[in-house]
C-alpha positions as CSV (number, residue, x, y, z in Angstrom):
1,X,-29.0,8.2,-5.6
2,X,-25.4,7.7,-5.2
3,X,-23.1,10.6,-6.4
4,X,-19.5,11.6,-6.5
5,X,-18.6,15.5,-6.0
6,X,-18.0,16.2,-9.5
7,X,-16.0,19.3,-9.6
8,X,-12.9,17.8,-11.4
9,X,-12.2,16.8,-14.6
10,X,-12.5,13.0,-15.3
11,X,-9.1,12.0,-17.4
12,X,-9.5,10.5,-20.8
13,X,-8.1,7.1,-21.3
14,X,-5.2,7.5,-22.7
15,X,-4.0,10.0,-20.1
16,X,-4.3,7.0,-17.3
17,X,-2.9,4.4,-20.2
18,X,1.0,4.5,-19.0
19,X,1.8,1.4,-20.8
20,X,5.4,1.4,-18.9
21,X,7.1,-0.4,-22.0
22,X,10.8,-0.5,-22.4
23,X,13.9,-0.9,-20.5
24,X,15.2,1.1,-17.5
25,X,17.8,-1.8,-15.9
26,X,19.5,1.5,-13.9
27,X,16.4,1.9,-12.1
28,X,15.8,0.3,-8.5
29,X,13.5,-2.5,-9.2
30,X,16.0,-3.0,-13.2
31,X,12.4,-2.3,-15.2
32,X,12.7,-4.2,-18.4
33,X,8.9,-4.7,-19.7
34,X,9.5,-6.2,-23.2
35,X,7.1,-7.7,-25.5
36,X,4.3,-6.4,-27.7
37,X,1.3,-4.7,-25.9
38,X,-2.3,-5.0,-27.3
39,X,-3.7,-1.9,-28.4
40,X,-6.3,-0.4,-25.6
41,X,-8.1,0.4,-28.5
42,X,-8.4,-3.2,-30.0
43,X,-12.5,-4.0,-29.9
44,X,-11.4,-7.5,-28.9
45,X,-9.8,-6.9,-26.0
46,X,-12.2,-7.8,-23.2
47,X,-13.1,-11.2,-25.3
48,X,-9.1,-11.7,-25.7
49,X,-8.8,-11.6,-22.1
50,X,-11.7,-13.9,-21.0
51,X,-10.2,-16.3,-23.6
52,X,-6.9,-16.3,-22.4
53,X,-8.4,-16.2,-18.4
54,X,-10.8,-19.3,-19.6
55,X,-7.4,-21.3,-21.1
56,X,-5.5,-20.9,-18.1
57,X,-8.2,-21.8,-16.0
58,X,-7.0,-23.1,-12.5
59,X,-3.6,-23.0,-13.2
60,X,-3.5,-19.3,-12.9
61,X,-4.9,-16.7,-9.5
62,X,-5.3,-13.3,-10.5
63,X,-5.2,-10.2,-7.4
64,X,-6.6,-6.7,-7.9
65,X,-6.0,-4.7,-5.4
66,X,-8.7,-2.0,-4.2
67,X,-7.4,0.4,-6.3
68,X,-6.8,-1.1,-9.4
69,X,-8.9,0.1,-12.6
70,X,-12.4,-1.1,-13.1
71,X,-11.3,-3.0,-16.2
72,X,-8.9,-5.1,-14.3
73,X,-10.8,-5.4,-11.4
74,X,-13.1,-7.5,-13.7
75,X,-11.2,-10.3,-13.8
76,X,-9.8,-10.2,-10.5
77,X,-10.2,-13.9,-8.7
78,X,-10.3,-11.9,-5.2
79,X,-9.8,-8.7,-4.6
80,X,-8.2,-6.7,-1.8
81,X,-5.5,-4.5,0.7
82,X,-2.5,-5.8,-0.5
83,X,-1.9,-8.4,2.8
84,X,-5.0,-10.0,2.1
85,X,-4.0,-10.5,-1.3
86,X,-0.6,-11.9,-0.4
87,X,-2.6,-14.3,2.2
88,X,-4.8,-15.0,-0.6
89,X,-1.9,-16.3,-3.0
90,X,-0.5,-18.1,-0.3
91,X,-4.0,-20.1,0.0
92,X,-4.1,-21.0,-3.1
93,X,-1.1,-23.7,-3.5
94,X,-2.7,-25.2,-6.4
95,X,-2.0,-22.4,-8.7
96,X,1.4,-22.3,-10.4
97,X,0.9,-18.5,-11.9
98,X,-0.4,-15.7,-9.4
99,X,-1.3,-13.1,-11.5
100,X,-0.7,-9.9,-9.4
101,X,-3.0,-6.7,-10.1
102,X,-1.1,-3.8,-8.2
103,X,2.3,-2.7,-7.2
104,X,5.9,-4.3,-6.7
105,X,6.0,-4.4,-3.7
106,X,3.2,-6.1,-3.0
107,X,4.0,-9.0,-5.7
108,X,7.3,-9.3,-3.2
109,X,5.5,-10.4,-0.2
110,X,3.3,-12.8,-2.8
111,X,6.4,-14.4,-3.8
112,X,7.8,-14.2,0.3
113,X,4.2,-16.0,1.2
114,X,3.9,-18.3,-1.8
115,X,5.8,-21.9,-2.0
116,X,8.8,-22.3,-4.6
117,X,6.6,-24.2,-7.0
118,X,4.4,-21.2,-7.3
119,X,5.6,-17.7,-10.0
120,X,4.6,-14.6,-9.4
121,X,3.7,-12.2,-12.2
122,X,3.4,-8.6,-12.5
123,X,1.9,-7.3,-15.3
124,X,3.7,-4.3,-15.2
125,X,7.2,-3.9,-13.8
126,X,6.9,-0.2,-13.8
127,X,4.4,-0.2,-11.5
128,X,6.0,0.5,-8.2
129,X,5.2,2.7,-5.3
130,X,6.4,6.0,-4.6
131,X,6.3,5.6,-0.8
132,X,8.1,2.3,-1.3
133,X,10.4,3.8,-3.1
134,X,11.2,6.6,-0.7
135,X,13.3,4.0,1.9
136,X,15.8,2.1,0.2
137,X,17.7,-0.3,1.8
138,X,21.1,1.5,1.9
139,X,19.2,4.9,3.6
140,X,17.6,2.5,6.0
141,X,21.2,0.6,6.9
142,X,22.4,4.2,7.3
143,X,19.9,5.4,9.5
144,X,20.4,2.6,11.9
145,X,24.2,2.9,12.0
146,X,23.3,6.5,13.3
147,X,21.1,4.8,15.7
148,X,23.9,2.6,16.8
149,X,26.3,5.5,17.0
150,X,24.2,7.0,19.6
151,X,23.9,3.8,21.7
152,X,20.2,3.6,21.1
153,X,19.8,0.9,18.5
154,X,19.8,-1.6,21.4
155,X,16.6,-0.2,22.7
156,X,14.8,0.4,19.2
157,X,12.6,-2.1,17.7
158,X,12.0,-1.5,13.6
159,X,7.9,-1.8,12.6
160,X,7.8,-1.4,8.9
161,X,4.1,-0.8,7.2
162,X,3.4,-3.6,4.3
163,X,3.9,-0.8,1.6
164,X,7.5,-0.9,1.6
165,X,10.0,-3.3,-0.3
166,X,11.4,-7.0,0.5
167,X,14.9,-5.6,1.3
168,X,13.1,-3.4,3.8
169,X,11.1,-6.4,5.4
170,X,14.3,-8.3,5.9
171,X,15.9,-5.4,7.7
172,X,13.0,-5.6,10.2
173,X,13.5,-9.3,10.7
174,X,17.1,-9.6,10.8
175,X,16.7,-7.1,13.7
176,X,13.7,-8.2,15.6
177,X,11.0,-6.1,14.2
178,X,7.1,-6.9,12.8
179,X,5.1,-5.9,10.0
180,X,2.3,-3.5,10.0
181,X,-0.9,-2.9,8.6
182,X,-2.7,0.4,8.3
183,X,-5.6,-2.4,10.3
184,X,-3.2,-3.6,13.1
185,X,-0.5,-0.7,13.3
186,X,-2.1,-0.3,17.3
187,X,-1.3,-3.8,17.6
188,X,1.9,-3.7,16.2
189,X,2.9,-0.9,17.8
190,X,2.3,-2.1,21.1
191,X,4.1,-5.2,20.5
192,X,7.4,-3.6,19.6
193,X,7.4,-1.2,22.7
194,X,6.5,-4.2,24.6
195,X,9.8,-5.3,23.3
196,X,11.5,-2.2,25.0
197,X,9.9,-2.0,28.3
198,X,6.4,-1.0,26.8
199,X,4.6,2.2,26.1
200,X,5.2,4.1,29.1
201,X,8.8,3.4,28.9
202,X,11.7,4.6,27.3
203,X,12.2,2.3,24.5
204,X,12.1,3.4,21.1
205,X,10.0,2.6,17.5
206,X,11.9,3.1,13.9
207,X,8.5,3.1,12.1
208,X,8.6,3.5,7.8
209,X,8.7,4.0,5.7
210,X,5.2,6.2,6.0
211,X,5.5,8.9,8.4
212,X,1.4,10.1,8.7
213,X,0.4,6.0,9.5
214,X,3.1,6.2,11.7
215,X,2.4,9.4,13.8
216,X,-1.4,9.0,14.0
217,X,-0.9,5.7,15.0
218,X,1.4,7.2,18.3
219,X,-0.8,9.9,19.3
220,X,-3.9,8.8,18.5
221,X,-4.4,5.0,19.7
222,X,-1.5,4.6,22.1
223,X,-1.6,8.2,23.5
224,X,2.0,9.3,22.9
225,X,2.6,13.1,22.7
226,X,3.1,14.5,19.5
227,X,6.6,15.9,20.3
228,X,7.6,12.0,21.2
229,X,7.2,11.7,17.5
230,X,10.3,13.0,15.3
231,X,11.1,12.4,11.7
232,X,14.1,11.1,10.4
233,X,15.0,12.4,7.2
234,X,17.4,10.1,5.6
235,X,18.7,13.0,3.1
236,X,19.9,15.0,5.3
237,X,23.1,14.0,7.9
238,X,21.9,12.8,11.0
239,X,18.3,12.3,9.7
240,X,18.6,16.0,10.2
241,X,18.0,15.7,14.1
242,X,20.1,16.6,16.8
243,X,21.8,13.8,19.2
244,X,19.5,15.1,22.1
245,X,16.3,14.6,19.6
246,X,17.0,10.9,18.9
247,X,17.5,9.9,22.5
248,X,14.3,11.8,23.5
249,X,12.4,10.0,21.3
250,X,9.8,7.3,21.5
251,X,8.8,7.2,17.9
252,X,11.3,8.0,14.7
253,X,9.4,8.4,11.9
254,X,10.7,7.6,8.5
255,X,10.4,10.7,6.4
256,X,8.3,9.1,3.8
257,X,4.5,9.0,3.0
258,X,1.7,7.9,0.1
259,X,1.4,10.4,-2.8
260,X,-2.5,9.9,-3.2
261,X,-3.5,10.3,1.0
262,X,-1.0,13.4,1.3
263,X,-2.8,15.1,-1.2
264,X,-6.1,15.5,1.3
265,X,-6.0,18.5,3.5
266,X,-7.9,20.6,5.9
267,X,-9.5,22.6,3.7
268,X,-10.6,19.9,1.9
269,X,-12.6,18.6,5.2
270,X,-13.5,22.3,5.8
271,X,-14.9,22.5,2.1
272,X,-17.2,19.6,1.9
273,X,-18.7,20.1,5.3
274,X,-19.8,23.4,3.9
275,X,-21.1,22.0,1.1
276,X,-23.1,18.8,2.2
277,X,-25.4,18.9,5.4
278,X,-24.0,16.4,7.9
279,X,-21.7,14.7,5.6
280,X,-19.3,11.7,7.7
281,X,-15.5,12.6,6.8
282,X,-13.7,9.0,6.3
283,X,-10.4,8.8,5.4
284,X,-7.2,6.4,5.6
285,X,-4.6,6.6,8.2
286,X,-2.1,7.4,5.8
287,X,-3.7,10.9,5.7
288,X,-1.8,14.0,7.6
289,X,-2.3,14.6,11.5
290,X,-4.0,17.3,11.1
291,X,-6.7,15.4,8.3
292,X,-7.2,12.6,10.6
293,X,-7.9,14.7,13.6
294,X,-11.0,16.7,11.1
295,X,-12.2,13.4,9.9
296,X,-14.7,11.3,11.7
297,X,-13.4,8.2,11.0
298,X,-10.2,6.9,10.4
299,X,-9.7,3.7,9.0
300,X,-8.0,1.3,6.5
301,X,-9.2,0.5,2.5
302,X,-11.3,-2.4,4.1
303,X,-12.6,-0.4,7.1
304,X,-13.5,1.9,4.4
305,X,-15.4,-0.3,2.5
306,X,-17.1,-1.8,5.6
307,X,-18.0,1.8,6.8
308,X,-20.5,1.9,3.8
309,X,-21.7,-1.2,3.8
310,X,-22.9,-0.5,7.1
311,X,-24.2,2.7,6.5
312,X,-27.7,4.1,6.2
313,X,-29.6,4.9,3.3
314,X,-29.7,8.5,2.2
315,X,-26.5,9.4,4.2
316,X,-23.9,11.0,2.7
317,X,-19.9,10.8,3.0
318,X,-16.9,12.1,2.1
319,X,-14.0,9.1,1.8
320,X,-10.5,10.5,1.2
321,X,-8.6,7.4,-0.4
322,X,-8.0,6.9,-3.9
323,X,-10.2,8.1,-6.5
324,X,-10.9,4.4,-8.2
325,X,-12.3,2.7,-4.7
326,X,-14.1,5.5,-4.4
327,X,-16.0,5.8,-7.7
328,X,-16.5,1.8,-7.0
329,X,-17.9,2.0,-3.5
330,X,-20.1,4.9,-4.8
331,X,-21.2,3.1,-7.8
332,X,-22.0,-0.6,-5.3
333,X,-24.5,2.2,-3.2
334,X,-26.5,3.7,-4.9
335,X,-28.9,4.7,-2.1
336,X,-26.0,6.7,-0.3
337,X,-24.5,10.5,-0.8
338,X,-20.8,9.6,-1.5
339,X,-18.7,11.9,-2.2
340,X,-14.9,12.4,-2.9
341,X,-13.1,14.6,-0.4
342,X,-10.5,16.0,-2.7
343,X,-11.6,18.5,-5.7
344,X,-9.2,17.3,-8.2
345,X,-8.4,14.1,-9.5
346,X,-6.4,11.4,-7.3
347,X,-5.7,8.4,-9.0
348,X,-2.7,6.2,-7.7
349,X,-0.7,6.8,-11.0
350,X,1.4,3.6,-10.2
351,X,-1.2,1.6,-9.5
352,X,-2.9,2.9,-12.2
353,X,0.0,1.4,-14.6
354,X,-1.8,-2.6,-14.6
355,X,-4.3,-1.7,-17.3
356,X,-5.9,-4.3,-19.4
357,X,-3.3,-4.3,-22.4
358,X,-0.8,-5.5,-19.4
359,X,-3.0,-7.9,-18.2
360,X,-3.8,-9.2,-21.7
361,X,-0.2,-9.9,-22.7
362,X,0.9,-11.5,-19.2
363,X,-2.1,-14.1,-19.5
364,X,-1.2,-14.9,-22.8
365,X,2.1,-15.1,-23.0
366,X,1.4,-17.6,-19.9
367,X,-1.2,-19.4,-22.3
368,X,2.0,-19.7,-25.0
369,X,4.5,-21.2,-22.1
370,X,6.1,-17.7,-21.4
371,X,6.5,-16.2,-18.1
372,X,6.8,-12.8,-18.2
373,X,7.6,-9.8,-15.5
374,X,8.0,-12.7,-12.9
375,X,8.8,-11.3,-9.5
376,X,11.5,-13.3,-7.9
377,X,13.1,-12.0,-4.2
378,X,16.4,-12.7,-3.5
379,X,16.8,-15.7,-0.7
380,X,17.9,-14.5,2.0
381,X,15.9,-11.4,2.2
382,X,12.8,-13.7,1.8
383,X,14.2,-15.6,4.4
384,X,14.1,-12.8,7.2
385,X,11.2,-10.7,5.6
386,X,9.1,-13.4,6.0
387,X,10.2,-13.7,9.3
388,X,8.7,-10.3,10.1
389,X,6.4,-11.0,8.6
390,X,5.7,-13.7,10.9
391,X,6.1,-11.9,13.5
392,X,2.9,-9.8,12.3
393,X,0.8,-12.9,12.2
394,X,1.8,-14.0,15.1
395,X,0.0,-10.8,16.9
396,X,-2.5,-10.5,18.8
397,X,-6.2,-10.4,17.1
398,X,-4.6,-11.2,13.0
């Protein structure tokens, strides 16, 4: 019988109901979520949602990512990472409203992939991500006008993960970068030092914005040393590295990371092995170093979910990723020992933001002829974002 470690306290559901209403137009993304919610205690709320899914019927496509609640996941079209669900949209031409299930950012590169025809919708503008959010474009422009200071930018190619914003994206393109994946940062990565006289050269990565996907990708698939690996910390004058750091290194790491997969340490891995008899450690790339080197497998949300679908009946495993794909893969395998590798809770609070009274109200204010929360990107960064983003499809083995 499938079971989850249960030494932490499940949250009621108003805790995890951030309903994100209001107006905060000095915040980054200008987060203005007007309208009336319905209650998450009205009775009628899953029938008002399958009513207002059945009306729109194929004119709308509705996204949950992985990590989205249970509740939304229901009526999810397709779910998955957030490329796949980008991709997805971007199949589905026929569909004038793509209902988006998970962060900004994501809802960016829907809009990037999608024609002009198409609108994108996020049910809630507050939710965002934190590791997004810790590059912004003016810290990112910055950081490279350091690099070009130092004569380096020249032999530099920027790699930014999928989890960062559109502004970010079209910095990459306008300066000959790719996209990554947590799936094909190997690739990637090889590709841009190919750019720079290849691995064993003296070319450079600017990888971000997350620092862990980043460094494990360097030293643990192409080889690199960790000390070829520094982080840039755009808070502090010159990323608070010296001159002779930045031209030693191969990698610069942005000094961001994810605020669920940081939270997964050593003692975690040293905990449950204690506690369950040949349990397998899987957890995401975006963990620290020193997780990822106690783990015994390593690999993204859908080599995750792959991992136990393969797996054997009556083994037992410990996934450190966020708490909701894990209750969910549990729950789909019953005949397996899963586990969570963390002892407290670790729910992706901005994820966790798209609850069903968001949901509801998007799909019917589309049933009334309103769009609401509509993610638009400006032109010309869509323009050279989706050129990187091009440049990831165009890579080997995608």
């Amino acid at each position: 019988m499938s079971t989850l470690l249960a030494n932490f306290t499940e949250p009621s559901p108003s805790s995890l109901l951030l309903l994100g209403q209001g107006r905060d137009l000095a915040s980054e993304r200008g987060v203005e979520c007007a309208g009336e919610l319905p209650a998450p205690s009205d009775p009628d709320l899953v029938e008002r949602a399958r009513a207002a899914r059945a009306a729109l019927g194929d004119r709308a496509f509705v996204l949950g990512h992985h990590y989205q609640r249970d509740e939304v996941i229901d009526f999810a079209d397709v779910t998955g990472d957030s490329f796949k669900l980008a991709r997805e949209a971007a199949a589905r031409p026929e569909a004038e409203f793509i209902l988006f299930c998970g962060v900004h950012f994501m809802a960016e590169s829907a809009d990037i992939l999608t024609s002009d025809a198409q609108q994108v919708v996020l049910p809630d503008l507050a939710a965002g991500c934190s590791m997004a959010d810790m590059a912004a474009i003016h810290q990112v422009d910055e950081a490279w006008a350091v690099l070009e200071d130092l004569g380096i930018a020249g032999d530099t190619i920027p790699v930014t993960y999928m989890n960062s914003s559109a502004a970010i994206k079209a910095f990459t393109g306008r300066h000959g970068g790719t996209v990554c994946t947590s799936s094909n940062a190997e690739v990637a990565l090889r590709w841009a030092f190919d750019q720079v006289g290849g691995v064993d050269g003296t070319g450079k990565v600017l990888f971000m914005p997350d620092q862990h996907l980043g460094r494990n990708t360097a030293v643990l698939k192409l080889g690199l040393p960790l000390e070829a690996c520094v982080v840039f910390d755009p808070r502090k004058p010159n990323g608070g590295l010296t001159d002779a750091e930045l031209r030693d290194a191969r990698v610069i790491l942005w000094r961001g990371h994810c605020s669920v997969h940081g939270r997964f340490s050593v003692q975690n891995v040293h905990d449950i092995r204690a506690a369950v008899p040949d349990v397998n450690v899987l957890v995401h790339p975006e963990c620290k170093h020193e997780v990822v080197t106690a783990a015994d497998y390593v690999g993204s949300t859908e080599y995750i979910i792959k991992m136990l679908d393969a797996a054997e009946p009556g083994s037992s495993w410990a996934i450190g990723t966020e708490l909701n794909l894990v209750r969910r893969v549990a729950r789909e395998h019953p005949d397996q020992n899963v586990h969570y590798l963390d002892s407290t809770v670790c729910f992706c609070s901005t994820m966790n933001r798209i609850d069903l009274p968001h949901l509801v109200w998007a799909m019917e204010s589309l049933v009334a002829g309103r769009v609401v929360n509509r993610i638009v990107v400006d032109p010309d960064d869509a323009h050279w974002a989706r050129v990187a983003l091009d440049q990831m499809l165009a890579l080997p083995g995608i």
